[in-house]
C-alpha positions in Angstrom: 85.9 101.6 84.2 89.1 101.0 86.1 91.9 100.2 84.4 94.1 97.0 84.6 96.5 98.3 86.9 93.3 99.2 89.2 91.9 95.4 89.0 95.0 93.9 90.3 94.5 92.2 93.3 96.7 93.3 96.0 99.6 90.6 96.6 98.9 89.6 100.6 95.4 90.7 101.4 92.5 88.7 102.6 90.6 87.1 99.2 87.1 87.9 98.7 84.7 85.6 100.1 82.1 83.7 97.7 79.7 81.6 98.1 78.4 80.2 94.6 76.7 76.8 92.8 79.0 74.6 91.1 77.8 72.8 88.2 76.1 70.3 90.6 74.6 72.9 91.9 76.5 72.7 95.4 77.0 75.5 97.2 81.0 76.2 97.6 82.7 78.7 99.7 86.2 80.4 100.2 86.0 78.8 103.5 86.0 75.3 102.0 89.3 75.5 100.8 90.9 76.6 104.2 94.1 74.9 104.9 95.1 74.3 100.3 96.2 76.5 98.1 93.5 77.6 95.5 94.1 78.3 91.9 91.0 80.2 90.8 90.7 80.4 87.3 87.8 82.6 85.6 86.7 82.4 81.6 84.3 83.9 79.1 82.3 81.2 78.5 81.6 77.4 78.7 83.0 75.2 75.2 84.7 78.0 73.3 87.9 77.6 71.9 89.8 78.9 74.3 88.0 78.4 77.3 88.2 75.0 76.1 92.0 75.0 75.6 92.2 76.5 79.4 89.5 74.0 80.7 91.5 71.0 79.0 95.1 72.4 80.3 93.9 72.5 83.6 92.4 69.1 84.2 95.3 67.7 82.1 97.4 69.1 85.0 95.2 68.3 87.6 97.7 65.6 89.3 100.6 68.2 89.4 98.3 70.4 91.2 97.4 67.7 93.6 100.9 67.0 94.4 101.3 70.7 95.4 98.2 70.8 97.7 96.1 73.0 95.4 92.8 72.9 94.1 91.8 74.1 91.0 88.5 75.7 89.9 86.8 78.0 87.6 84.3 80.6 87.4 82.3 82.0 84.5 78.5 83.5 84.3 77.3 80.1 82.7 74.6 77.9 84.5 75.4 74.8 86.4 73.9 73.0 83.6 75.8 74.6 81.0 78.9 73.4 83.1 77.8 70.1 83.3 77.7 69.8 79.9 80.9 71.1 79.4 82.3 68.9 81.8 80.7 65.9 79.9 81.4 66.4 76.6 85.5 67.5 77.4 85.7 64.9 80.4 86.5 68.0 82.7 88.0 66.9 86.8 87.4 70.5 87.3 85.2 72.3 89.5 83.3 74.9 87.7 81.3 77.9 89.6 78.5 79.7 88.2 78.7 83.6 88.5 75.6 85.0 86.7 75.7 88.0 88.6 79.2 88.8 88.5 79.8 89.3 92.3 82.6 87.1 92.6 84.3 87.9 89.4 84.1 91.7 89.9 85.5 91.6 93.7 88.4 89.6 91.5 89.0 92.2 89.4 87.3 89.5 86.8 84.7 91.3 85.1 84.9 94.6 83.1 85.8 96.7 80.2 87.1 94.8 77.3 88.0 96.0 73.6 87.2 93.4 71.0 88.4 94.4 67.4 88.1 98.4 68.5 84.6 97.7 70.1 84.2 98.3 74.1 81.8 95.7 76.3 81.3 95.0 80.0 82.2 90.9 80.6 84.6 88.2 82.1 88.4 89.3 81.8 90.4 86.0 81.4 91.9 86.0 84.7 93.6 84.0 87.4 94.5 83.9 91.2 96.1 81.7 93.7 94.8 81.9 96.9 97.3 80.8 99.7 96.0 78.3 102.3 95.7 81.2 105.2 93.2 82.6 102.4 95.2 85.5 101.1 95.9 86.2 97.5 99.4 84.7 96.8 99.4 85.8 92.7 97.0 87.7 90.5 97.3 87.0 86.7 95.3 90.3 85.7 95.0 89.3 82.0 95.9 85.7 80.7 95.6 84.3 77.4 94.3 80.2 77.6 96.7 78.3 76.0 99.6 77.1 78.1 98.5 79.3 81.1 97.9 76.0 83.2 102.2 75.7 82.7 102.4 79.3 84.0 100.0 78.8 86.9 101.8 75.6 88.5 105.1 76.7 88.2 104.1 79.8 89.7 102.8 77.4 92.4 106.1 75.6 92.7 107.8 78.9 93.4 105.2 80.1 96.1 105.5 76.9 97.9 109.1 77.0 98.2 109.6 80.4 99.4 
């Protein structure tokens, strides 16, 4: 397995295309999102705690977002239906993409190794990227933990615009 250092996205290159159901089962693309910036945001797993806390964070933020021209949406291996839920029962204004196969996440350096209390698995490494409106990746959070991470990711965003 590569190691963190060896999942960061390079700062400047073209971001991987994808093409994947949102939890109303739409088909969205890179391509759609041509011309914002894109905060793409990949969890573990529909209503956990922290993917909650992340979730929540986000769409709490959603207006400061929108005032800097970006669109914010996540990605984890759950269903479109399990996202709907999750949507409903947190009263989510995210858009949430299904991965089941792990394309997208693994050409974002989001899926993996990880060690949980000394034991090694393959799954979804709490991650995030901005994507800059020409399409290339602006910042790469390799490793994030939930809470507060929204904070991090706009003003991160602020600093990006203005340069």
């Amino acid at each position: 397995m590569p190691a963190d250092t060896e999942r960061k996205l390079k700062i400047g290159a073209k971001s991987p295309a994808f093409s994947l159901p949102d939890q109303d089962e739409k088909t969205v693309k890179l391509s759609d999102y041509s011309g914002s910036w894109l905060v793409l945001y990949f969890y573990p797993n529909d209503d956990t705690p922290g993917c909650t806390i992340e979730a929540c964070d986000f769409t709490n933020g959603l207006k400061a977002f929108e005032k800097l021209d970006a669109v914010v949406v996540g990605c984890s291996p759950n269903t479109p239906e399990s996202h709907r839920k999750f949507i409903a029962k947190y009263k989510l204004k995210v858009r949430l993409l299904s991965d089941p196969d792990h394309k997208m996440m693994e050409a974002y350096g989001a899926w993996g190794e990880k060690v949980l209390y000394g034991r090694k698995s393959m799954g979804v490494i709490r991650s995030t990227v901005i994507v800059s409106p020409d399409g290339k990746v602006a910042h790469h959070w390799a490793k994030v933990k939930a809470a507060g991470h929204a904070d991090f990711v706009q003003a991160k965003l602020k600093e990006l615009r203005a340069a």
